[in-house]
C-alpha positions as CSV (number, residue, x, y, z in Angstrom):
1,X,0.0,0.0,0.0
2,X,1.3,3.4,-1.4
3,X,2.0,5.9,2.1
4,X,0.2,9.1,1.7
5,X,3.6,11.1,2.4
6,X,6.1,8.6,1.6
7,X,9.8,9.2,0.8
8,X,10.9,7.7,-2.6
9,X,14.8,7.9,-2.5
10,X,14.6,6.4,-6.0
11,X,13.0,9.5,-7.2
12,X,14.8,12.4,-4.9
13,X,17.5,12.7,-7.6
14,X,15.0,13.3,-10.3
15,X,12.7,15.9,-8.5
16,X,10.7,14.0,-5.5
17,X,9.3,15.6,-3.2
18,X,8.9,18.9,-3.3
19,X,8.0,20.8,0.5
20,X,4.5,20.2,1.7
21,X,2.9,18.6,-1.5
22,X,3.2,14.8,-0.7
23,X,0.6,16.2,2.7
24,X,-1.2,18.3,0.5
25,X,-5.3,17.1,0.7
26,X,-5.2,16.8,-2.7
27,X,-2.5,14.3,-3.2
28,X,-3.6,12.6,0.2
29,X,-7.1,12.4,-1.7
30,X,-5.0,10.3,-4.6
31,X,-3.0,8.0,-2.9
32,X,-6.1,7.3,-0.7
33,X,-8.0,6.4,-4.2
34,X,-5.3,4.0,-6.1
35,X,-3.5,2.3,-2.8
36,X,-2.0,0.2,-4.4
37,X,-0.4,2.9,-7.4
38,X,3.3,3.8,-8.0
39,X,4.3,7.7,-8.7
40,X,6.2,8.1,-11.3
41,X,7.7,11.4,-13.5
42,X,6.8,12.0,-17.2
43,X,9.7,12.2,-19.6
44,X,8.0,12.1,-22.9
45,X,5.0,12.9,-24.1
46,X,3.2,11.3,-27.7
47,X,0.4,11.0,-29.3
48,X,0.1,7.0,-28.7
49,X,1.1,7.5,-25.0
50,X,4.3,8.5,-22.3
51,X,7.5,7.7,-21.1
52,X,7.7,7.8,-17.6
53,X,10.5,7.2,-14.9
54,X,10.9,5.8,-11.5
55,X,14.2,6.3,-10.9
56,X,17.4,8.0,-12.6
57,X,18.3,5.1,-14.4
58,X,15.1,3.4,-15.2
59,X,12.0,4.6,-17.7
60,X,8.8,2.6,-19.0
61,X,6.6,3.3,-22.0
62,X,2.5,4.2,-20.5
63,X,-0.4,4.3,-21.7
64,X,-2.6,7.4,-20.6
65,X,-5.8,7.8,-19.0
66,X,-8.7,6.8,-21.4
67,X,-10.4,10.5,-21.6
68,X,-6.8,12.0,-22.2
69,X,-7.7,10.5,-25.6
70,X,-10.5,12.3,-26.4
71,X,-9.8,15.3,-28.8
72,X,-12.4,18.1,-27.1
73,X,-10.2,17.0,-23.3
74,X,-8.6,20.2,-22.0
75,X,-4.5,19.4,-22.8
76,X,-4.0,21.2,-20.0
77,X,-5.6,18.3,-17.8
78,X,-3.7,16.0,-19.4
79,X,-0.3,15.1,-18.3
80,X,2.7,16.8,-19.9
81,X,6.6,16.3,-19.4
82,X,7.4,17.0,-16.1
83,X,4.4,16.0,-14.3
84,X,4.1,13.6,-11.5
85,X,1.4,10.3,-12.2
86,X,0.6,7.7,-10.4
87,X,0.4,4.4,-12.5
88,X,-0.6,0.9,-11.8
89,X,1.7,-1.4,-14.1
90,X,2.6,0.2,-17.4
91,X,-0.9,2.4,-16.7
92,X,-1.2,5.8,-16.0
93,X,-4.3,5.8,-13.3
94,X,-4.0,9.4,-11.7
95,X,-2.2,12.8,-12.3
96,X,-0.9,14.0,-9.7
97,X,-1.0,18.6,-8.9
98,X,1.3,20.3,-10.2
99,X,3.6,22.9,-8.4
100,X,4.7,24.9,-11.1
101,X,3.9,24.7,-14.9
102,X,5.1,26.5,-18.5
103,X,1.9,27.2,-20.7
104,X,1.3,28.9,-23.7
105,X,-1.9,28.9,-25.9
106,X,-3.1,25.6,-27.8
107,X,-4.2,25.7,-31.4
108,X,-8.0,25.6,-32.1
109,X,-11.4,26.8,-32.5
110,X,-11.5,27.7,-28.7
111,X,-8.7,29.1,-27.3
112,X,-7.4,26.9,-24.3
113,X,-3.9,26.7,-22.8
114,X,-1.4,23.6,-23.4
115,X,1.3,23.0,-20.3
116,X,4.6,22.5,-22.2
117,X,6.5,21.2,-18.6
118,X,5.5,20.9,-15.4
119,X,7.4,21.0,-11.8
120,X,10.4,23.2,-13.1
121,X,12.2,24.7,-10.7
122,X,14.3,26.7,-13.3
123,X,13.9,28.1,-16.7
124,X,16.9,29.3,-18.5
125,X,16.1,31.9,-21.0
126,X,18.6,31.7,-23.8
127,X,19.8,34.2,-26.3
128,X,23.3,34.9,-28.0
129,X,25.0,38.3,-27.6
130,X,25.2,38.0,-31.1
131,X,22.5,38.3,-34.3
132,X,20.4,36.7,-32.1
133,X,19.8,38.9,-30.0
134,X,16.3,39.8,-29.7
135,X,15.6,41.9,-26.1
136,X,11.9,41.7,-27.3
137,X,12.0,37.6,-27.6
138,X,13.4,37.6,-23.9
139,X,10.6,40.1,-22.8
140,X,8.1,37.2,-24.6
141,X,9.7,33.8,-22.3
142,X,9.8,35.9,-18.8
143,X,6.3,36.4,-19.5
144,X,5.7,33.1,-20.4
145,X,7.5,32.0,-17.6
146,X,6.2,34.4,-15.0
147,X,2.9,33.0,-14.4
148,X,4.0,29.4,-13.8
149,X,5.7,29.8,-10.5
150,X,8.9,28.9,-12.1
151,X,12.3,31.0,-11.6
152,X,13.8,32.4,-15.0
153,X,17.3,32.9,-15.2
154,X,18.5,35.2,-18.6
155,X,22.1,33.4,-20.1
156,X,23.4,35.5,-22.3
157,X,25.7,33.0,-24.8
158,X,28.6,33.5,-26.9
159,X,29.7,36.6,-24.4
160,X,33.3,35.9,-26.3
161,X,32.3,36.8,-30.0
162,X,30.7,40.6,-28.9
163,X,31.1,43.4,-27.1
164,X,27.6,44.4,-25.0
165,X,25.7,46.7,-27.3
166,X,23.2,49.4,-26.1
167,X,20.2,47.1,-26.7
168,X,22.4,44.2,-24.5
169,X,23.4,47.0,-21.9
170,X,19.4,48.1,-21.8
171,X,18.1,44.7,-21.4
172,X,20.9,43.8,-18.4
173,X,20.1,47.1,-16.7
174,X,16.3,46.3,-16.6
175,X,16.6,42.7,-15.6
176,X,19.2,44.0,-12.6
177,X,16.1,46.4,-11.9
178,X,13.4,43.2,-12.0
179,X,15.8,41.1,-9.7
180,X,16.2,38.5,-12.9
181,X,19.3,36.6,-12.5
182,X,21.4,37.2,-15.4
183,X,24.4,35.0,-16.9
184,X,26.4,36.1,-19.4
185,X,28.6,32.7,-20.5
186,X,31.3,31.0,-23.2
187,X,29.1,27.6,-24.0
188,X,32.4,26.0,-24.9
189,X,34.4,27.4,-21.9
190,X,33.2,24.6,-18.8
191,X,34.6,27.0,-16.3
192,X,32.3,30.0,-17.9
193,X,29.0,27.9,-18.0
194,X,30.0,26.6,-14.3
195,X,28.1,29.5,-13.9
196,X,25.1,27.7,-13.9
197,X,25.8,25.3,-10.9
198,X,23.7,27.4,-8.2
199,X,20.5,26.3,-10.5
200,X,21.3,22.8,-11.1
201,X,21.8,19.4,-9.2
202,X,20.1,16.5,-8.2
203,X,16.6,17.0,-7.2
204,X,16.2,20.2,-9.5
205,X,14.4,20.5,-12.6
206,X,15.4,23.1,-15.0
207,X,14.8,23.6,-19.0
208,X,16.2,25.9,-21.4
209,X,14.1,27.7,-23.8
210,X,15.6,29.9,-26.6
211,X,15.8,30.7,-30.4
212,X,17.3,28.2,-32.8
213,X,21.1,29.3,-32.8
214,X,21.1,30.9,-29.3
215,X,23.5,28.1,-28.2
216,X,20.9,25.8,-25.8
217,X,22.6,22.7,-27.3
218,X,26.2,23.6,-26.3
219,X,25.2,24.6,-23.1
């Protein structure tokens, strides 16, 4: 039987728990429900169905929740990468709330929003100092972000090919203003993206969004 605030050590490395939500009524209402379920952490997300992991080394291929199936059910009910399930075999049987989550507005007749991930502690927001930059694409992702409840973090890449412009010097003095942590890095220097260390580790969740180009890959 699945303890309504258990400890999962095979799943503290990749996220679990977070304060307070394994007590939370609402997970306590879930676990009480499916007793004999697993959590698990989405990976991947298709059409036919998810990836899902229980551990840091181990992931499973699962089938979704029959209504998830149906085209007029809300995406943003359904589970996305990120998100926390509770499955019974190779079958997703419960989703569990989410703490934070990235969404942005689903194509279709009626406008409804789609979660892209869920659970993110940290979003880097990534733009090269160079024809990439964009201060108005970076204005887009912190609103994206700010509504979630995740924490952006601006990296500024390729910080060796350019001198700061005024547009770059603008954008850094108004982030400094917000409070927005701001990273300006070499993505092939490992002692210039070490940078990022505060943000990351075992237990975190963090995703990098960004232009094509900006230099998310490298990093």
């Amino acid at each position: 039987m699945t303890d309504a605030s258990p400890d999962y050590p095979a799943l503290r490395r990749i996220g679990w728990p977070w304060p307070d939500a394994p007590e939370a009524p609402a997970w306590q209402a879930l676990f009480a429900e499916h007793p004999q379920a697993r959590p698990a952490r989405v990976v991947e997300q298709h059409r036919s169905g998810y990836v899902v992991a229980d551990s840091a080394e181990a992931s499973l291929k699962a089938e979704s929740l029959p209504e998830w199936q149906r085209p007029r059910f809300p995406s943003h009910e359904r589970a996305a990468v990120g998100d926390w399930v509770l499955m019974e075999g190779k079958r997703i049987v419960a989703l569990l709330p989410r703490r934070t989550a990235i969404k942005r507005g689903a194509a279709g007749e009626h406008y409804h929003q789609q979660v892209i991930a869920a659970n993110i502690d940290t979003v880097f927001i990534v733009c090269g100092l160079d024809a990439d930059f964009n201060p108005r694409r970076i204005e887009r992702y912190l609103l994206l972000v700010g509504g979630g409840g995740a924490a952006p973090v601006v990296v500024l890449t390729k910080a060796d090919q350019t001198e700061y412009g005024e547009d770059a010097l603008a954008v850094l003095e108004d982030l400094a203003a917000q409070g927005i942590p701001l990273l300006a890095v070499n993505g092939k220097d490992p002692a210039s993206v070490a940078a990022l260390a505060p943000w990351l580790g075992a237990g975190r969740t963090a995703v990098l969004v960004g232009s094509s180009g900006a230099g998310k890959s490298t990093l």
